[in-house]
C-alpha positions as CSV (number, residue, x, y, z in Angstrom):
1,X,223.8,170.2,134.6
2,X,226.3,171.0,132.1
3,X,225.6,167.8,130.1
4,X,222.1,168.4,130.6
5,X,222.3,172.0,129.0
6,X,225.0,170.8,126.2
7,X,222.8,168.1,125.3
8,X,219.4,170.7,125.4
9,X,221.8,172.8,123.2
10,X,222.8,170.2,120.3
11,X,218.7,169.2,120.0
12,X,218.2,173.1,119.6
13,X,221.0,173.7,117.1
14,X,219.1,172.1,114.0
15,X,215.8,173.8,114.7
16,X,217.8,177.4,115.3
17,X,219.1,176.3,111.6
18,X,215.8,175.7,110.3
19,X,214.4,178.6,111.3
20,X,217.4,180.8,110.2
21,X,216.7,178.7,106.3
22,X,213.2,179.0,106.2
23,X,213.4,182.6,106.9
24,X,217.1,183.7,105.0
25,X,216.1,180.9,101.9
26,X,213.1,182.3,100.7
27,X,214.6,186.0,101.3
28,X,217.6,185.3,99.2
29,X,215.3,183.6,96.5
30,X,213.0,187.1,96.3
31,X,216.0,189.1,96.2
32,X,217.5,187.4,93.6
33,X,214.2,187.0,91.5
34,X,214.1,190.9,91.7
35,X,217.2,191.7,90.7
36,X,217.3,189.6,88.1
37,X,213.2,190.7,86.8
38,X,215.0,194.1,87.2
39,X,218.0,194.1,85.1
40,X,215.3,192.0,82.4
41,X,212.9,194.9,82.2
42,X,215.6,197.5,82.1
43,X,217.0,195.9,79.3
44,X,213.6,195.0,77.1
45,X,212.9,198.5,78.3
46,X,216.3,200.2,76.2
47,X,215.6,197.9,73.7
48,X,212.0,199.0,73.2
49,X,213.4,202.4,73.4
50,X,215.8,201.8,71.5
51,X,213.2,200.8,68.3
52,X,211.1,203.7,69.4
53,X,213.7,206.3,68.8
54,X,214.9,204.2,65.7
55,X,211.1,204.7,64.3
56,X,210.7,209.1,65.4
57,X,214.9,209.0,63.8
58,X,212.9,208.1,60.2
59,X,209.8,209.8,60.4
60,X,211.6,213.0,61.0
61,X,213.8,212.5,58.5
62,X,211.1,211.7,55.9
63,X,209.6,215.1,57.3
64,X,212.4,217.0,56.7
65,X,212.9,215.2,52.9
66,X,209.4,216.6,52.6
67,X,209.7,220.3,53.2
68,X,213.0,220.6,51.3
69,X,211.3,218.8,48.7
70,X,208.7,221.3,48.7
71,X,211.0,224.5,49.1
72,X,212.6,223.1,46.0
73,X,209.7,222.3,44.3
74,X,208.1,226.4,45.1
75,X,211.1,227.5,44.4
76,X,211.1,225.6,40.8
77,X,207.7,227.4,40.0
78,X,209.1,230.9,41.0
79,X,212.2,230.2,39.2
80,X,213.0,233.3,37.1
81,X,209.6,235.5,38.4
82,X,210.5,238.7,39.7
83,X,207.7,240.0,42.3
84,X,205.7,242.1,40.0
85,X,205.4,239.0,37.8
86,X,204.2,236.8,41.1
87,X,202.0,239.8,41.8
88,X,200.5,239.5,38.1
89,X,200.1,235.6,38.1
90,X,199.4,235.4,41.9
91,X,195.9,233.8,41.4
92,X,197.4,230.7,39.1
93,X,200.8,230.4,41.6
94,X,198.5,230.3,44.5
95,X,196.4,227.2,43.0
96,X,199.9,225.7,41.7
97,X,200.9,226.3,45.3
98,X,197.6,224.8,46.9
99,X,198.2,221.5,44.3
100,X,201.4,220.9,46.3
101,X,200.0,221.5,49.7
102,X,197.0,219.3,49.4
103,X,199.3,216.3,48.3
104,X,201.0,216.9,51.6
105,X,199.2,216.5,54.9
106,X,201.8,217.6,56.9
107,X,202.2,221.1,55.3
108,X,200.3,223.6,56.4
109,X,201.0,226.7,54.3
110,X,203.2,227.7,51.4
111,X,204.3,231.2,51.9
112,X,206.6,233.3,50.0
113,X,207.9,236.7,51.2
114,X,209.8,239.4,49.0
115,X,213.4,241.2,50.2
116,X,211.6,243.0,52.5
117,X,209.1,240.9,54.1
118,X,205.9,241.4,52.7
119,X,204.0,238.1,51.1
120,X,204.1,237.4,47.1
121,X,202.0,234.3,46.9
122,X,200.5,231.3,49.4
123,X,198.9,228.5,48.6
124,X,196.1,229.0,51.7
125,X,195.1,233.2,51.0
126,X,194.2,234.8,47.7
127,X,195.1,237.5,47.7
128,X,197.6,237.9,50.3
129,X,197.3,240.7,52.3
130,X,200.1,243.2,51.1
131,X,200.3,245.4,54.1
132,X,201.6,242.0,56.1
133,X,204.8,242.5,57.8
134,X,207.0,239.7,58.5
135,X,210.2,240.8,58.5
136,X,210.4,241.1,62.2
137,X,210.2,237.4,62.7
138,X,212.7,234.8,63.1
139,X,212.6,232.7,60.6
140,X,212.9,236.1,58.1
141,X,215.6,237.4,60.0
142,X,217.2,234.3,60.0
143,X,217.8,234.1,56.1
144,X,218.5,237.5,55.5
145,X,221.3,237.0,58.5
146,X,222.5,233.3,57.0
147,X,222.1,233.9,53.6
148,X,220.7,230.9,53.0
149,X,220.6,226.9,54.6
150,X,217.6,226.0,55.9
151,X,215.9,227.4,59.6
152,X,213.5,225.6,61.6
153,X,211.5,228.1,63.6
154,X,210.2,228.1,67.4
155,X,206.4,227.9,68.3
156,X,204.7,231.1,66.5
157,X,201.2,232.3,66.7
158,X,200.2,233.3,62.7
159,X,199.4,237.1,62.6
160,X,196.5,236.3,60.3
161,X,193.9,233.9,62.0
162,X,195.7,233.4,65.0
163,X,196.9,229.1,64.3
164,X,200.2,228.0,66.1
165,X,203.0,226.4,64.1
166,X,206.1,226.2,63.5
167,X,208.0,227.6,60.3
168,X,210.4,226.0,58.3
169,X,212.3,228.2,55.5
170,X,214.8,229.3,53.4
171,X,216.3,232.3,51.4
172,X,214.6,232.3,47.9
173,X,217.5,232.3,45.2
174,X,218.2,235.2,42.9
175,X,219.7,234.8,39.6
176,X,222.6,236.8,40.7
177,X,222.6,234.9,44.0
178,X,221.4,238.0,46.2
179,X,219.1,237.7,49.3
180,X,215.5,237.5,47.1
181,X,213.2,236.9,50.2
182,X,211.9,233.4,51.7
């Protein structure tokens, strides 16, 4: 009985095998082919990333180039005006203003505040309201705090039409290098 039970046994063995193959072979093969699909997709995935972050890098840099190009260019037509002068030309600044605004899409206003926070000129309201107040606000505060560099607001809500945005300014030089407004 022993022989007839060892000999049963050594028939068996390659069919046990077989079964253990066909069922261990093709799991090894899946897990392979998804680790390797994994680590593939991660990688196109950071490199995709990678461009897309290479691509918002530039356009917020050619953003930025924009509205310093523009606080220098405003602040080149109000070079040497002193706020009753701005007051007296406001209607020609403010179409100057609007020129340089419509050649931009992505700026919405051109505002420019006195020492004290009340609006000279913009290129989107003739005639500014006077009574405005904006001294209160960050990016005011901001440049009268710094005395000068450049401050990129939060989220706002605009006191005049009610528009969300986001403000981007800086301190308006004086001759004798004094806070002037922004």
């Amino acid at each position: 009985m022993d022989r007839a039970k060892l000999k049963s046994r050594n028939i068996l063995w390659p069919l046990q095998v077989l079964l253990v193959a066909s069922l261990l072979g093709p799991a090894l093969f899946f897990a392979y082919t998804g680790w390797s699909d994994y680590h593939r997709i991660e990688r196109q995935s950071e490199d995709r990333i990678d461009r897309a972050l290479d691509v918002v890098q530039e356009h917020t840099l050619k953003a930025f180039q924009t509205v310093e190009r523009t606080i220098a260019e405003t602040n080149e037509i109000l070079r040497d005006l002193s706020p009753e002068q701005i007051h007296a030309e406001e209607a020609r600044l403010q179409s100057r203003l609007k020129q340089t605004q419509n050649t931009l899409p992505q700026i919405e206003a051109i505002w420019v505040f006195d020492r004290s926070g009340h609006p000279l000129v913009s290129s989107t309201i003739y005639p500014v309201p006077r009574d405005l107040d904006n001294s209160d606000r960050d990016y005011f505060k901001a440049q009268v705090g710094q005395g000068g560099g450049t401050f990129i607001g939060n989220m706002i809500t605009s006191r005049i039409g009610g528009f969300r945005f986001f403000v981007v300014s800086q301190a308006r030089p004086s001759p004798d290098g004094s806070f002037n407004g922004v």
